[in-house]
N, C-alpha and C positions, 0 to 999 in steps of 0.2 A: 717773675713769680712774686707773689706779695708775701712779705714775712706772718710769723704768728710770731707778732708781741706780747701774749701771753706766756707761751710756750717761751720765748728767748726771757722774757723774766723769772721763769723758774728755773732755766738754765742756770740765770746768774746764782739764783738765790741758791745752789747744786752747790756751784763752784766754789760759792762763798763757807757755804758749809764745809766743804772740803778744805779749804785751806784753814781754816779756826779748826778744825781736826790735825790737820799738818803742824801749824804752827800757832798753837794758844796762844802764847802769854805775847808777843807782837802783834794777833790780829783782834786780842782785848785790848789794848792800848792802842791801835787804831780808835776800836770799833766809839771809844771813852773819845778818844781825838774830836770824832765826827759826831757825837752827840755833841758835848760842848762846844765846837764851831756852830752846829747848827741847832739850837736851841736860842728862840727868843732873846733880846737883847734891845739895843740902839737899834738891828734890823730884827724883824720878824721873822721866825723860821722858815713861811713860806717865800719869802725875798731871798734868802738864803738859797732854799733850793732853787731855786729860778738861777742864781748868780751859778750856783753847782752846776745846772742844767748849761748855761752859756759856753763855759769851759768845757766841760764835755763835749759839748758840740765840736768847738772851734780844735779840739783836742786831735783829734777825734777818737773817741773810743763808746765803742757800741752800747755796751750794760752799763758803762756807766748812764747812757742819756737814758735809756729804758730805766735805771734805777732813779734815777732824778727826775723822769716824768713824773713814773707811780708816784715818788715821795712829796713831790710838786703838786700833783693833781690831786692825793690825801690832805695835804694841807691846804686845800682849797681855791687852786690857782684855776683861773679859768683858760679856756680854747686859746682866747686872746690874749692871757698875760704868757702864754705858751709862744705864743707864735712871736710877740712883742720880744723875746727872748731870744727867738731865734735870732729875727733880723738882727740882735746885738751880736749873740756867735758870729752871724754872718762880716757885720762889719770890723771885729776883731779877727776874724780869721783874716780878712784883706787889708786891714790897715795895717797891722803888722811888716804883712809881706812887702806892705808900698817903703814902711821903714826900712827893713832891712834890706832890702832890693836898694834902698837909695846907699845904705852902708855898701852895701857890697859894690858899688860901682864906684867910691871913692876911696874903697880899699884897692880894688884896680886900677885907678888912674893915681895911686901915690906907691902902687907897685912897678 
């Protein structure tokens, strides 16, 4: 069944609201966190989200990558600096695992 990524981004933006109802003054000193990480700089906002976007993938957690498309695609990232992104999640979600797979086999062989 194919999602509505519309619909799951208003989800998030739901949830969001509800928790800045729950717990103000922690989800305004996020929310200040995440504007200044991701505002213009040495990297571009839209680099930025893209880099947000990677992590989230490789993460993996759902609203966040819906929340880093939209924010990603607003700042003007195109189909292909989208996709260009992925294969980086991608190859961070497996290079990782090649590392620490080789950790773990020589935490086994000195156990």
């Amino acid at each position: 069944m194919a999602k509505d990524y519309v619909e799951l981004a208003k989800e998030v933006d739901a949830r969001a609201v509800n928790l800045f109802k729950a717990a103000p003054g922690p989800m305004r000193a996020y929310r200040g966190l995440m504007e200044e990480a991701t505002k213009d700089g040495a990297l571009d906002s839209r680099t930025k989200e893209l880099m947000a976007l990677a992590i989230a993938i490789a993460a993996p957690c759902e609203g966040c990558i819906v929340y880093h498309v939209r924010a990603a695609k607003k700042k003007g990232a195109s189909r292909e600096q989208v996709a260009e992104t992925i294969a980086v999640a991608i190859e961070m979600g497996g290079g990782p695992a090649t590392v620490y797979g080789g950790e773990a086999l020589a935490a086994y062989d000195a156990l």
